[in-house]
Structures are given as structure tokens and as C-alpha cells.
LOTORFI-131275 format. One line per 3 residues: for each residue x, y, z of N, C-alpha, C, O. Coordinates in Angstrom, 3 decimals. Example, Ala and Ser with C-alpha at 12.3 -4.5 7.8 and 13.67 -1.06 7.14 Angstrom:
2
13.190 -5.690 7.800 12.300 -4.500 7.800 13.200 -3.300 7.800 14.236 -3.319 8.465  12.850 -2.250 7.080 13.670 -1.060 7.140 12.900 0.030 7.870 13.409 1.138 8.039;
***
This chain:
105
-158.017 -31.735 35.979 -159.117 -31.007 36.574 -159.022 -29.554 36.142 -158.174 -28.759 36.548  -160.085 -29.276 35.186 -159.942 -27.750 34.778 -160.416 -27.011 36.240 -161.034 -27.505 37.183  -159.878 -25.623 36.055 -160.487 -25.138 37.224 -160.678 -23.492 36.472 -159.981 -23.133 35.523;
-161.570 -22.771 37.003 -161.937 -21.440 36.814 -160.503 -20.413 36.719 -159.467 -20.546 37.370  -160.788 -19.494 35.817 -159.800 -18.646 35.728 -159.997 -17.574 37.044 -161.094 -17.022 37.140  -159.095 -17.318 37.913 -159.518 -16.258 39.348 -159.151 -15.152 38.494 -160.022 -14.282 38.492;
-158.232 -14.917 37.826 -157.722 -13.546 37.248 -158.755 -13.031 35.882 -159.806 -13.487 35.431  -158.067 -12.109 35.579 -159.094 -11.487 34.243 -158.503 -10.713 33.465 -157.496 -10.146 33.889  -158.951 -10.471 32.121 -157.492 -10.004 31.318 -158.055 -8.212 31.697 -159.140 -7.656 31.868;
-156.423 -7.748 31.688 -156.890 -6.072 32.098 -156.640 -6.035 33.615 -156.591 -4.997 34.275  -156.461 -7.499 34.178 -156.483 -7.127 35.636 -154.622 -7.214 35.945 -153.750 -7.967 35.509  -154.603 -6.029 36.916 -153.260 -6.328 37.403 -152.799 -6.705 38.718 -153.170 -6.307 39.823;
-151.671 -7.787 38.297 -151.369 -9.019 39.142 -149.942 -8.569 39.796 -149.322 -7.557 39.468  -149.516 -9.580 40.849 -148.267 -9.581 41.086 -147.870 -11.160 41.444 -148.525 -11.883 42.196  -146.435 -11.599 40.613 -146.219 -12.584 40.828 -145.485 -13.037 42.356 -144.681 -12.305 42.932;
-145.931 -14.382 42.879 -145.452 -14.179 43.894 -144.343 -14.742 44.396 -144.063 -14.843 45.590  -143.388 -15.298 43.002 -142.077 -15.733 43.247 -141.116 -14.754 42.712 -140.090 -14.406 43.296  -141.467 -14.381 41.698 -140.630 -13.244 40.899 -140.506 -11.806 41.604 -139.541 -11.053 41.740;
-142.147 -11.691 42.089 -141.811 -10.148 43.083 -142.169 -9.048 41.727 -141.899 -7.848 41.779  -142.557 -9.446 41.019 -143.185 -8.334 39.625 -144.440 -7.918 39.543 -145.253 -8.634 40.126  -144.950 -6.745 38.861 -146.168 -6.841 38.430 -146.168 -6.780 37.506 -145.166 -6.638 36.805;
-147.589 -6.886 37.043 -148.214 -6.498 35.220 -149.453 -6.953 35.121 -150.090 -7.477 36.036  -149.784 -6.784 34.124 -151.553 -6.855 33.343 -151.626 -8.310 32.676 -150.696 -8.870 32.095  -152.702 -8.724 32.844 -153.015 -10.016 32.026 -153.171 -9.380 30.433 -153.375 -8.189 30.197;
-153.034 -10.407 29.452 -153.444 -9.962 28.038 -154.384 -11.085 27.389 -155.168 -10.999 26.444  -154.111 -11.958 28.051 -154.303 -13.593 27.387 -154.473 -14.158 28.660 -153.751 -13.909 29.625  -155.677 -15.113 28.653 -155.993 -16.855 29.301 -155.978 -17.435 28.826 -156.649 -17.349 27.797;
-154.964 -18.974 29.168 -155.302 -20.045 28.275 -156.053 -20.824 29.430 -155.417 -20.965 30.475  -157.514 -21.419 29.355 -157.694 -22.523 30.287 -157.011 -23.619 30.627 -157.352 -24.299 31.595  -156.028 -23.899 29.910 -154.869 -25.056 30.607 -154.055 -24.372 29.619 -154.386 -23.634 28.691;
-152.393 -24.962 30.201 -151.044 -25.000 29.699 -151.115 -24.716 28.352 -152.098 -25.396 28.059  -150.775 -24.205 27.356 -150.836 -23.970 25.550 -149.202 -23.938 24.957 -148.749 -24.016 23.815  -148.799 -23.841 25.800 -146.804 -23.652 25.533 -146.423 -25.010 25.043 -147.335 -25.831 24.943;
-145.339 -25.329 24.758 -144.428 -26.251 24.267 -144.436 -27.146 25.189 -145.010 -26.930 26.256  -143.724 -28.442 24.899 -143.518 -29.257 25.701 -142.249 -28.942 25.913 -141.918 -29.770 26.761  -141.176 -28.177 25.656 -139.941 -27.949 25.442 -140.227 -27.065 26.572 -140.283 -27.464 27.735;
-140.465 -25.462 26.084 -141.073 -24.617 27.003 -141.128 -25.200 28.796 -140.254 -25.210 29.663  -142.562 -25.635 28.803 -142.101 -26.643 29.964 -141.295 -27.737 30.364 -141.811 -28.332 31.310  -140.368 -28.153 30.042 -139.704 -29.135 30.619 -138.046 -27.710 30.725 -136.939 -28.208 30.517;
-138.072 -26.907 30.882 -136.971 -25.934 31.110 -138.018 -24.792 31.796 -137.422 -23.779 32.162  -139.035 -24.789 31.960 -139.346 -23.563 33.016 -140.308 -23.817 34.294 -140.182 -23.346 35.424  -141.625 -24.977 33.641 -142.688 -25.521 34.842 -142.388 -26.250 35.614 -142.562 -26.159 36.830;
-141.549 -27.662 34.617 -141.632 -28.934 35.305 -141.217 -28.677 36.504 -142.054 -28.390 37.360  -139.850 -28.724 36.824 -138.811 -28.575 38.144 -140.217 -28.102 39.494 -140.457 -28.752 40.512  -140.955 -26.755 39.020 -141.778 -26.151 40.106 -142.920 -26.900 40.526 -143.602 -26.561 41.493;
-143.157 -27.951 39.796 -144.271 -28.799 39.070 -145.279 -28.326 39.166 -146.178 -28.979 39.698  -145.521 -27.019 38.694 -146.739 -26.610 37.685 -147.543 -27.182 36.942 -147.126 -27.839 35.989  -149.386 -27.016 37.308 -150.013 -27.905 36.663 -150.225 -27.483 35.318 -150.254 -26.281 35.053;
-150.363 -28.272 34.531 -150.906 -27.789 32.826 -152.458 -28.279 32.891 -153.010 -28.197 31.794  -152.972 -28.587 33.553 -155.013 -28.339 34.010 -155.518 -27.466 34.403 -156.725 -27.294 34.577  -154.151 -26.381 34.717 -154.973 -24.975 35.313 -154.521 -23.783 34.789 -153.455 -23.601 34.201;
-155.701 -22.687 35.122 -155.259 -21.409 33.775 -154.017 -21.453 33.821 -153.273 -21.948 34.667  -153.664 -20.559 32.252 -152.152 -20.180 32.561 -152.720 -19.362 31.999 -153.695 -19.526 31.265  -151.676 -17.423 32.525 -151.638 -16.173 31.785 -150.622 -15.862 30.826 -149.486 -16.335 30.795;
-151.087 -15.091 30.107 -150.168 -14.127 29.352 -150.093 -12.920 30.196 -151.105 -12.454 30.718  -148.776 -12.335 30.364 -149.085 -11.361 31.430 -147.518 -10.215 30.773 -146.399 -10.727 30.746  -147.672 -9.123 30.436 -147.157 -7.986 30.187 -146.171 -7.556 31.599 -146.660 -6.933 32.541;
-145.230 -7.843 31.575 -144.551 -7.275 33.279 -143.863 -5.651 33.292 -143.437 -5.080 32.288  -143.879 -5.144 34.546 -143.937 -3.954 34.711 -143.149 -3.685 34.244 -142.440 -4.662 34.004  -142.463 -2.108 33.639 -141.032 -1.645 33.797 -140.134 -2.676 33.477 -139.103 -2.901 34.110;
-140.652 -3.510 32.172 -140.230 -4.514 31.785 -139.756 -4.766 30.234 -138.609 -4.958 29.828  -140.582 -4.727 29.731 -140.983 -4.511 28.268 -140.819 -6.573 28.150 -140.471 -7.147 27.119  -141.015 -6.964 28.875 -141.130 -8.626 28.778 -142.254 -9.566 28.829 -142.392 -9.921 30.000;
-142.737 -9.876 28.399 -143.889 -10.845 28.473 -143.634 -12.445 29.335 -142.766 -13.303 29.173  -144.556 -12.385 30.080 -144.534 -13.690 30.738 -145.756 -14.691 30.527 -146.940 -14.385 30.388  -145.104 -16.137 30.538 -146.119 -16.970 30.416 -146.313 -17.407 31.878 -145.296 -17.860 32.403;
-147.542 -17.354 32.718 -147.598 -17.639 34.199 -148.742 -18.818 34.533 -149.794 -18.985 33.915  -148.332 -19.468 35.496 -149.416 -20.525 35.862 -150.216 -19.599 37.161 -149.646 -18.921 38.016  -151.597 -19.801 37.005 -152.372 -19.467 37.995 -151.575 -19.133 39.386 -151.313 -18.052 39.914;
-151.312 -20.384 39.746 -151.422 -20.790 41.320 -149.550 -19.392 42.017 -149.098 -19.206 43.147  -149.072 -18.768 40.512 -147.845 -18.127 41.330 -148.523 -16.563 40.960 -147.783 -15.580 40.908  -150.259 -16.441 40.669 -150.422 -15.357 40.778 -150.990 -14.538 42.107 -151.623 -15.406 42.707;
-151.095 -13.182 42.950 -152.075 -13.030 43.283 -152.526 -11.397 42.709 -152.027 -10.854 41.723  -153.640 -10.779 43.645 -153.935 -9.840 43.040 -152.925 -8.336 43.697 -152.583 -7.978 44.824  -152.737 -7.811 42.358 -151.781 -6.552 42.901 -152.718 -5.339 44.094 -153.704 -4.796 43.594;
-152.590 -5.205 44.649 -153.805 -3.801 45.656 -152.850 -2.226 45.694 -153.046 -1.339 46.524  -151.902 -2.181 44.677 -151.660 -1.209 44.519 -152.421 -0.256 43.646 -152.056 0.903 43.845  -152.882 -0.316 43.204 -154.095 0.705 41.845 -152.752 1.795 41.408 -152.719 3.016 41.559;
-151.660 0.865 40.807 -150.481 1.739 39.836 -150.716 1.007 39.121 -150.838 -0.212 39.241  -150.895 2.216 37.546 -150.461 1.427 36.139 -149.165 0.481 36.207 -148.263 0.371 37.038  -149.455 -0.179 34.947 -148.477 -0.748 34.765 -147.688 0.250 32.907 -148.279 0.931 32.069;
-146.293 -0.154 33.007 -145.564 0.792 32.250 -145.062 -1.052 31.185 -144.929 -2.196 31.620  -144.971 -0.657 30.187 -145.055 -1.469 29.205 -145.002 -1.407 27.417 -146.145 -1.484 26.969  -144.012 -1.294 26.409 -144.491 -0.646 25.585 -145.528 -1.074 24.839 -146.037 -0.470 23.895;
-145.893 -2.328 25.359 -147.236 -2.793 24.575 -148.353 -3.054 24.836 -149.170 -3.744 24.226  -148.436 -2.396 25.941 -149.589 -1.691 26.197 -150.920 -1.258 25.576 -152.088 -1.522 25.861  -150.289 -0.431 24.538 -151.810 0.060 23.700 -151.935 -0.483 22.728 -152.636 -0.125 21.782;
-150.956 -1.891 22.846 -151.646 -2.523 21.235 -152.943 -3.411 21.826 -153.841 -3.774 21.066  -152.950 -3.799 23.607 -154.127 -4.348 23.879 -155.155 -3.760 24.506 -156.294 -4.214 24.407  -154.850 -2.626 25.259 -155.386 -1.797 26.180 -155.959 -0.493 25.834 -155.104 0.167 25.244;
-156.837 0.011 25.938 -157.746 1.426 25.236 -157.132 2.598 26.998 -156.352 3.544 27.106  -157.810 2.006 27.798 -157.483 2.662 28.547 -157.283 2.073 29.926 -157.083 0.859 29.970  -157.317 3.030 31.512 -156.958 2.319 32.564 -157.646 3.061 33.696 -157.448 4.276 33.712;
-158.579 2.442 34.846 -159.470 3.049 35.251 -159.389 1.832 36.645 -159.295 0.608 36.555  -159.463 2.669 37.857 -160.156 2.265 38.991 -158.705 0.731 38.906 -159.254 -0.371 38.916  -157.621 0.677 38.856 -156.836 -0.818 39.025 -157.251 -2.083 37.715 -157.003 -3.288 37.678;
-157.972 -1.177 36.737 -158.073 -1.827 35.522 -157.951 -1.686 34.708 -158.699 -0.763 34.385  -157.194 -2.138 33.606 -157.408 -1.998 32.109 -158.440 -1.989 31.393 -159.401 -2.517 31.952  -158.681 -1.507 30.132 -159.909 -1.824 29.450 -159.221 -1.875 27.960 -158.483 -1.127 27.319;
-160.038 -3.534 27.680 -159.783 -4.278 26.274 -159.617 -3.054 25.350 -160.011 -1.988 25.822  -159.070 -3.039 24.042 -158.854 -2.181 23.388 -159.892 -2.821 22.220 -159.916 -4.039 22.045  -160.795 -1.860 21.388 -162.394 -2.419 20.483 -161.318 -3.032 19.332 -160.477 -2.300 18.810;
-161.390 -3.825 19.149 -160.919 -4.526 17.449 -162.010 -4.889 16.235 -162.727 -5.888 16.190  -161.941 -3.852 15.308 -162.944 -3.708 14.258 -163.108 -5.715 13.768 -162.196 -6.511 13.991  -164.272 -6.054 13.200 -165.008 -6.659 13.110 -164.178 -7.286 11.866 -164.642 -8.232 11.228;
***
């Protein structure tokens, strides 16, 4: 059962097992990782692969996470997030949002 993405890339999240934040960069509408991948990080939690998963930049991190929907919610702090890769996706940051960075044609 596909289901709607709640998050949005640019938006910042906090996970709610890890206790982190960061910015989305990437949606996949279902699971896109390994089968390897998951069977050492989803399965055990049993995480669905029918529902979004993020790419998500974590705070004061410099780490990238692959996240299933259902362990996101929304951050209500309106603090950047610190990241060094940041401006390879992000132009700028306004009002608790990122904004896509223009990629020539």
C-alpha cells in the first residue's frame, strides 16, 4: 500500500527513536536500499518498504540517514540545521525551511 509522502524535501524533521534532527534531501516513494541494507537495519523494527522512505542530512552530524516515514515527525524548533552538505542541496533557509538549490538545465 503506497501511501503519501507527509514530509517534504527542505523540511526539517526529528527522528523519533534516534532523538536527532535534520533536513530531508531525497524521497523515495517506497524502500530503494539494498536488500542487505535492510535485513541489518529495518527488518528487526519491521519497517515497511510500501512507505516513503527519506534521505535525511542529520544535525551536527555530517551523516546521512536513510529513514522510514513512520520514525519521522516534524521538528517545531525553526533551528537550522548544521551539516557540511548542505549547500550542495540547499540555496537557502527561511521561516523552518530550506530552499532547493536551482540546478542548470
Amino acid at each position: 500500500m503506497n501511501k503519501q509522502a507527509s514530509f517534504a524535501i527542505g523540511q526539517v524533521i526529528h527522528h523519533r527513536l534516534f532523538d536527532y534532527r535534520g533536513v530531508i534531501f531525497d524521497v523515495d516513494a517506497d524502500f530503494q536500499g539494498t536488500e542487505e541494507w535492510y535485513q541489518k537495519h529495518a527488518q528487526n523494527a519491521s519497517l515497511p518498504k510500501d512507505e516513503p522512505w527519506y534521505h535525511v542530512l542529520i544535525d551536527d552530524d555530517g551523516r546521512i540517514a536513510y529513514v522510514a516515514q513512520r520514525n519521522l515527525e516534524v521538528d517545531h524548533s525553526n533551528l537550522p540545521v548544521e551539516h557540511p552538505l548542505l549547500d550542495n542541496f540547499f540555496s537557502s533557509y527561511q521561516d523552518g525551511q530550506y530552499h532547493l538549490r536551482m540546478r542548470p538545465n
